[in-house]
N, C-alpha and C positions, 0 to 999 in steps of 0.2 A: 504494500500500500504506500502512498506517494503520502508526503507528509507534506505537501507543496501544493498548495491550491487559491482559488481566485484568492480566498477569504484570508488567508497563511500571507499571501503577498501583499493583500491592502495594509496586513499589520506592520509589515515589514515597510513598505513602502511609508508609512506614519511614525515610523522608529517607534514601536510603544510594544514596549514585554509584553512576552506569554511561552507557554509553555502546548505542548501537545501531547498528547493520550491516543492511545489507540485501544480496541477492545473487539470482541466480535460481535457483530450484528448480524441480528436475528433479523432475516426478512419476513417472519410470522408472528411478530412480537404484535399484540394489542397496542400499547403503547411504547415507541422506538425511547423517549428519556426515560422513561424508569427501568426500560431494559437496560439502557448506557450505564445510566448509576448501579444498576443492580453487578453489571459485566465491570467496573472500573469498582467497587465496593467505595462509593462515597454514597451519602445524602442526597435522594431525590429531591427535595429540595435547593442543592447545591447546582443540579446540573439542568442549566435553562433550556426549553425549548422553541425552537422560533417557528411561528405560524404565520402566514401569509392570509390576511384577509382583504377585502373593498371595500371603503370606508366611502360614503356617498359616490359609488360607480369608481371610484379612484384605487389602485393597490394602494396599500399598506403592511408593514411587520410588526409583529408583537412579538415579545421576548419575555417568557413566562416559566416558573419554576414547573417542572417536570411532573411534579405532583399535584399541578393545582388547573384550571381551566379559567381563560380567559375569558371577560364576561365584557361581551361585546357594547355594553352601554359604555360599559368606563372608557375600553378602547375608544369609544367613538368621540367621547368627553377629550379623553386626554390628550388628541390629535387636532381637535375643534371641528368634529362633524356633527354628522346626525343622527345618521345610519351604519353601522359594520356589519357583516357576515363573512364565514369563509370562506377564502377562493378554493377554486376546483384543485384538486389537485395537479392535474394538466395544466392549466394557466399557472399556478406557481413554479411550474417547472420551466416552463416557457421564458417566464418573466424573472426568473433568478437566476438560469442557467446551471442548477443543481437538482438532483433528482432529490423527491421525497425522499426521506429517512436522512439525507444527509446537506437538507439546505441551511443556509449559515447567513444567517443577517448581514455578513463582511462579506467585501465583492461582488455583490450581485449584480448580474447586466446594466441594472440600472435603477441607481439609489431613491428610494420610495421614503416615506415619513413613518419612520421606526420611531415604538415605546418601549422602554424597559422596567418591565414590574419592581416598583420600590422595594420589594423584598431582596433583591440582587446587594441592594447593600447591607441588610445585615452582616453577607462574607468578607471578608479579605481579598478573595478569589472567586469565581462563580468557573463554570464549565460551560460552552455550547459549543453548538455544531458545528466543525471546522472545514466544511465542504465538500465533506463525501462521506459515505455510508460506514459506522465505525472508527470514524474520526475527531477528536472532541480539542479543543480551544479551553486553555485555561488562563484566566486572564482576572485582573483587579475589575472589579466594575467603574469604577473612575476612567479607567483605560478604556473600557468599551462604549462610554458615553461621549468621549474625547472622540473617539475611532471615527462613529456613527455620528455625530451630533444630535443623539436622539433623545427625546425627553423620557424621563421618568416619572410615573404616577402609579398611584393601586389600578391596577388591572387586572385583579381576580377574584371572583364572588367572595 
């Protein structure tokens, strides 16, 4: 597995730390971040998962701890819309240039209005998706709000 992808290079490209993890992925996991945290043994909590929704017809990213579901009002609050739901999965893949199981808020085809659930700063460190299936990004949440220029708010029920 290549430890070098879109997401790996924007970090590098921004000089800002992290580290990478690798683990196996389950292509028949119910949910890919609890599988991750459960295969790397840290805190589902610790390790975020990025979802791709459309926030009034527009993409958007949400960045949510692993064990928790994003609740599309706050999303829509915290971005200043109206409406959110989620994108197809085909269209997220289109539109990040990463296949499910392994898209990554960093690098994508083309930068959309990311939030990152205020709970990322409880850690030191958070994990997510480094841009491909079994790939995870460990990074300061400081660093990933820097990355991304994304806001932070409660984004889950």
């Amino acid at each position: 597995m290549s430890k070098t992808t879109p997401a790996t290079q924007a970090l590098d490209r921004a000089g800002i730390a992290y580290t990478t993890g690798t683990y196996d992925y389950d292509p028949n996991a119910e949910r890919v971040g609890l599988q991750a945290a459960e295969a790397m043994g840290v805190s589902p909590a610790e390790v975020f998962k990025t979802l791709m929704a459309e926030l009034d017809g527009k993409p958007v990213c949400a960045i949510v701890p692993s064990d928790e579901e994003v609740n599309m009002k706050k999303l829509a609050a915290a971005l200043g819309g109206k409406s959110a739901h989620m994108m197809k999965p085909a269209d997220a893949e289109r539109l990040t240039g990463y296949k499910v199981g392994g898209i990554s808020p960093l690098g994508q085809r083309k930068a959309v209005p990311t939030a990152l659930d205020e709970l990322a700063q409880l850690y030191d460190e958070i994990f997510l998706n480094g841009g491909q299936r079994g790939l995870q990004i460990r990074i300061r949440p400081d660093d990933l709000v820097k990355a991304l220029g994304c806001t932070v708010a409660d984004l889950v029920r």
